[in-house]
C-alpha positions in Angstrom: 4.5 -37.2 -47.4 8.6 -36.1 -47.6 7.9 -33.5 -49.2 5.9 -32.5 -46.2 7.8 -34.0 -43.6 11.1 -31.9 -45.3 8.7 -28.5 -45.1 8.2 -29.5 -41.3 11.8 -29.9 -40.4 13.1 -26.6 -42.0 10.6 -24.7 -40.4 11.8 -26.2 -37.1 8.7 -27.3 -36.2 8.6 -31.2 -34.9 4.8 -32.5 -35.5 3.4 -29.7 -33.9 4.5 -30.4 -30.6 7.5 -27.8 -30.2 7.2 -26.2 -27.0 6.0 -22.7 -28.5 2.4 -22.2 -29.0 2.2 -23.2 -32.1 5.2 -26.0 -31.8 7.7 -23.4 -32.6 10.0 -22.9 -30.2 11.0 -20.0 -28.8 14.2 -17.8 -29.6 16.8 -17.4 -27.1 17.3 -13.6 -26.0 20.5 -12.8 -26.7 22.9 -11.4 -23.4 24.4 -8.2 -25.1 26.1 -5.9 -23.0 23.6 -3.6 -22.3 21.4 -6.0 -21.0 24.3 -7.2 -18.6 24.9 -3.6 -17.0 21.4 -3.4 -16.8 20.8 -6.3 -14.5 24.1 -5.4 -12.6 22.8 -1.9 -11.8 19.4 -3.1 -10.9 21.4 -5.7 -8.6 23.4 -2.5 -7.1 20.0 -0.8 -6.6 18.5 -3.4 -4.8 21.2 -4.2 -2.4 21.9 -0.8 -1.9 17.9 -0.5 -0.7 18.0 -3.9 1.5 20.7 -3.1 2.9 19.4 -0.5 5.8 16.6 -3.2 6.3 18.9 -6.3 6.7 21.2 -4.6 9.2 18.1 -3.2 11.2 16.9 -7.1 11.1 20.3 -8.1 12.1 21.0 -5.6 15.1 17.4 -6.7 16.4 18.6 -10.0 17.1 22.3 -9.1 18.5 22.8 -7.9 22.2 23.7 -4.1 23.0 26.1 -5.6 25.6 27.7 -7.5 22.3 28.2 -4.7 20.4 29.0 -2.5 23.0 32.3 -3.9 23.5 32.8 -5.4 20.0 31.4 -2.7 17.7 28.2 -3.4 15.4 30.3 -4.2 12.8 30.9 -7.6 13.9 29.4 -11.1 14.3 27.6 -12.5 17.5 25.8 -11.9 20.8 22.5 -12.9 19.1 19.8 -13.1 21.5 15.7 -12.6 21.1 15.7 -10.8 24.2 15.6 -7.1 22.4 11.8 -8.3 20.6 10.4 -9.7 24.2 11.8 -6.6 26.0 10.5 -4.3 23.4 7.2 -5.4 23.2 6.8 -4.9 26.9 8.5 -1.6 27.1 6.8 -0.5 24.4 4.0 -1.4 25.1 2.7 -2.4 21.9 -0.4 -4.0 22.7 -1.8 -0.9 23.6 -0.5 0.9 20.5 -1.6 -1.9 18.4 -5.3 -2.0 19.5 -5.1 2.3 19.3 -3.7 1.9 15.5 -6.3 -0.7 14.3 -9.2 1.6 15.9 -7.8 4.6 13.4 -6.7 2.5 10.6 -9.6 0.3 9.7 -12.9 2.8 9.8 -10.3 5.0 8.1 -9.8 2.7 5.0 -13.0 1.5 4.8 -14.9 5.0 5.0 -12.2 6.3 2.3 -12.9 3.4 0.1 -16.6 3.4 0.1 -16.8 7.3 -0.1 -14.5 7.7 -3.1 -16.4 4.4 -4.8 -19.3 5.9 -4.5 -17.9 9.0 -5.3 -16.4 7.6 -9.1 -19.4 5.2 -9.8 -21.4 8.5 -10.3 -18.6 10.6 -11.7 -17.8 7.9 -14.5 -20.9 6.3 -15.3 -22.8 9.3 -15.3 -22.8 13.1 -17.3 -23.7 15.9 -16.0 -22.5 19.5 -15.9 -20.0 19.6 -13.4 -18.6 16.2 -13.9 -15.3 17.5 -15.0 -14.9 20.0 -12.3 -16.1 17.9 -9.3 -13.3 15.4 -10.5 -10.8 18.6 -10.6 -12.0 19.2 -7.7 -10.9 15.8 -5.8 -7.7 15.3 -7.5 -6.6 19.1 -6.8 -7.5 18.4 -3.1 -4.3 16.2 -2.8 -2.4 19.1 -4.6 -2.5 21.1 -1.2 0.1 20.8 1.5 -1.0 19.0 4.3 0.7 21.1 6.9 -1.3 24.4 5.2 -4.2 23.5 7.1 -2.8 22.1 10.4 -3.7 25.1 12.8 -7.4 25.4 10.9 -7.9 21.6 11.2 -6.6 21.9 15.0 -8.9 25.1 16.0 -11.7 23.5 14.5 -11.7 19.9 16.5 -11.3 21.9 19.4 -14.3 23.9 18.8 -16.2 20.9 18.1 -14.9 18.9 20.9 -13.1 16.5 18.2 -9.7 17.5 19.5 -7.6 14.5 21.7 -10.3 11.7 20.2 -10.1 9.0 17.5 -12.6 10.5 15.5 -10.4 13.9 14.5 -7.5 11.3 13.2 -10.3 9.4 11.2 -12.1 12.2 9.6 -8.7 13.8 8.6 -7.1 11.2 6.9 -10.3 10.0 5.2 -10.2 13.5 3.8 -7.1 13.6 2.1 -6.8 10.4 1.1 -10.4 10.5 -0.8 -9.2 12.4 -3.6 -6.1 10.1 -4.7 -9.1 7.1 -4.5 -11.6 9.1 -6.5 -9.0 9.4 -9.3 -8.3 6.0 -9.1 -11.2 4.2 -9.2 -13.0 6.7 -11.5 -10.7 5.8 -14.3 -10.7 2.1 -13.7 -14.7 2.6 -13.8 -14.7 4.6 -17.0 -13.0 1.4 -19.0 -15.9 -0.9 -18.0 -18.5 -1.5 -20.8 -21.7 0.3 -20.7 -23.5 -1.9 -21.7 -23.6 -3.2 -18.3 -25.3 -0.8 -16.6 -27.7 -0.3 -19.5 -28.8 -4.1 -19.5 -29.2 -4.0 -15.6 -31.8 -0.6 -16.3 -33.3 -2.3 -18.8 -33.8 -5.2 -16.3 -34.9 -2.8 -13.5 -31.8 -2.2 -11.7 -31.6 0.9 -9.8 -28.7 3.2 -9.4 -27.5 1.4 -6.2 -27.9 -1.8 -7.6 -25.8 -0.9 -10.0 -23.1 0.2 -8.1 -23.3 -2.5 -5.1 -24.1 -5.7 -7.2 -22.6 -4.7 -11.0 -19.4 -2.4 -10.8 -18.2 -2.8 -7.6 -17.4 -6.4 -7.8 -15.3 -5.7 -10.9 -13.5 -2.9 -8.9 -11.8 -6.1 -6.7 -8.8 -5.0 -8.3 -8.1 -1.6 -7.8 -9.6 -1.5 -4.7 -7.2 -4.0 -2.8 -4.4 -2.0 -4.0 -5.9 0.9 -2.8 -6.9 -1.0 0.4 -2.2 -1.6 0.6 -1.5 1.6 0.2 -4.4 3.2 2.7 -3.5 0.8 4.9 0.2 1.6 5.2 -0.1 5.5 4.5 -2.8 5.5 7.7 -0.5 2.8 9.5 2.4 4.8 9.3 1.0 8.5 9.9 2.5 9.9 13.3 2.1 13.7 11.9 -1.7 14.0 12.5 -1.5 11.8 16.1 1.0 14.4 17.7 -1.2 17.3 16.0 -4.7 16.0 17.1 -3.7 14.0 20.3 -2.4 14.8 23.7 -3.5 11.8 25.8 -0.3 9.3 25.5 -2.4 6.1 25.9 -4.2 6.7 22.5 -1.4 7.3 20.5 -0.5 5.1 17.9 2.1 2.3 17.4 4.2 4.2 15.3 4.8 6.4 18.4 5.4 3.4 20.9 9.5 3.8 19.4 9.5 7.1 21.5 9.2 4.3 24.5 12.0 2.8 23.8 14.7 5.6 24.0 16.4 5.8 27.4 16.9 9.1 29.3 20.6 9.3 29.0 21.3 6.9 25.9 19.9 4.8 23.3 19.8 0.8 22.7 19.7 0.3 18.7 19.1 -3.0 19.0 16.2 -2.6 21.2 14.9 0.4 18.7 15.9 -2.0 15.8 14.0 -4.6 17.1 11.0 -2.5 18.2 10.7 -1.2 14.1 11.0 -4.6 13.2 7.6 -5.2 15.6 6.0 -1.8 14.1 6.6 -2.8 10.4 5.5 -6.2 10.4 1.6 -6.1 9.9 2.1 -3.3 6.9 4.0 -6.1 5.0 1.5 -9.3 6.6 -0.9 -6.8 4.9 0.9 -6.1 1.7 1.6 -10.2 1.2 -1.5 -11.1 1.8 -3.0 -8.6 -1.2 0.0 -9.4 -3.0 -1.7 -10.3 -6.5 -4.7 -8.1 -6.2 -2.1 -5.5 -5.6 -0.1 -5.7 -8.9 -3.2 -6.6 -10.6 -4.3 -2.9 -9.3 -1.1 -1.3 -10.8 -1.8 -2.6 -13.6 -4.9 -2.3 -14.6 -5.5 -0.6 -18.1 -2.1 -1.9 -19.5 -3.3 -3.4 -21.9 -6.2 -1.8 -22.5 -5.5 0.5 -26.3 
């Protein structure tokens, strides 16, 4: 029993209840010096990228009478006035309810397109299986400005120009590709046996995809669903291109409402991109896990 007990002691455990797995406990890392620059320059970066945000933030909630006369590089003369006055000059309801009618059908048509799309180009072999996912991936190769004056002759030959619909169909275009690639790979590392026990069981081809694979696509299809969601958000290139009617732009363009004739309030504009970037990062929050989940999916996979 001491001989045992000794054994125990100089292999550090204590009766098996050390706090490693095995009641070992873990090793310290040890600081070295490269490991100290490295968190100081990742410090640096991070500051250095906050910083534009926090003083936007900051001059949203200080007066442009304030810092007329003492300079923005002061303290004082906050006020919530700028988010109350840019929400009515703005007039972001409008721009809000315009942006959610583009936004949503957009990212759900691009999702279930391109899920559709990889279920049959990674669980299924046929000849052009290779090419067709080429195909989709090269799509996002081409420069969306190329095809501005074809895109733009041809709504207003169909009578798409200056509606809702020409924004919709164009960005569920080009973003179908990126998604396609995406989810095709994820698809390709789920077991096959899957779909052949639902065939076996009678499960057809859409019952495959609806009931089977998509639910295990959760994952890469919220963080597809972020970064739809913000890339469609954020567009203002297509609206000017495909819309002249001002009340059906989107909020992105509600800043241009904001700028005076003769000068322009900062902390008014500050304030207004504060409103306009708010429901990307409500959004981005709220898929928070899903979304690093999504980036990482495969990592471990060898």
């Amino acid at each position: 029993m001491s001989t045992s007990t000794d054994l125990d002691r100089s292999s550090g455990t204590t009766g098996g209840t050390g706090r490693g797995g095995g009641g070992q406990e873990r090793p310290r890392r040890r600081t070295t010096p490269g490991r100290v620059v490295l968190y100081v320059a990742l410090a640096v970066v991070s500051l250095v990228w906050l910083f534009p945000v926090l003083w936007a933030v900051m001059t949203s909630f200080r007066s442009y009478e304030f810092t007329a006369v003492n300079g923005y590089v002061s303290f004082g003369g906050y006020t919530f006035d700028n988010y109350i006055n840019a929400w009515s000059q703005g007039n972001f309801s409008q721009y809000f309810l315009n942006t959610l009618i583009i936004v949503v059908p957009s990212v759900l048509a691009t999702l279930a397109l391109a899920s559709m799309a990889a279920f049959v180009l990674a669980r299924f072999s046929w000849k052009l299986n290779i090419a067709m996912l080429v195909f989709f991936t090269a799509a996002n190769l081409l420069p969306q400005q190329s095809l501005l004056v074809p895109l733009y002759r041809f709504y207003l030959f169909v009578g798409l120009y200056d509606t809702y619909w020409a924004l919709i169909i164009t960005h569920v275009a080009f973003q179908m590709g990126f998604c396609t690639f995406v989810l095709s790979n994820y698809m390709k590392t789920l077991p096959k046996e899957l779909g052949e026990a639902a065939f076996v069981d009678g499960a057809g081809v859409w019952r495959q995809y609806w009931q089977i694979v998509l639910p295990l696509c959760r994952p890469p299809l919220a963080a597809l669903a972020t970064l739809q969601v913000t890339w469609v958000y954020n567009d203002f290139f297509w609206a000017v291109a495909f819309l002249s009617t001002g009340d059906k732009f989107p909020v992105t363009s509600a800043l241009q409402n904001l700028r005076g004739q003769f000068f322009i309030d900062y902390n008014l504009v500050s304030a207004g991109s504060v409103i306009v970037a708010i429901p990307t990062l409500v959004v981005f929050f709220a898929l928070q896990r899903h979304f690093v989940s999504g980036l990482t999916l495969g990592a471990n996979k060898g």
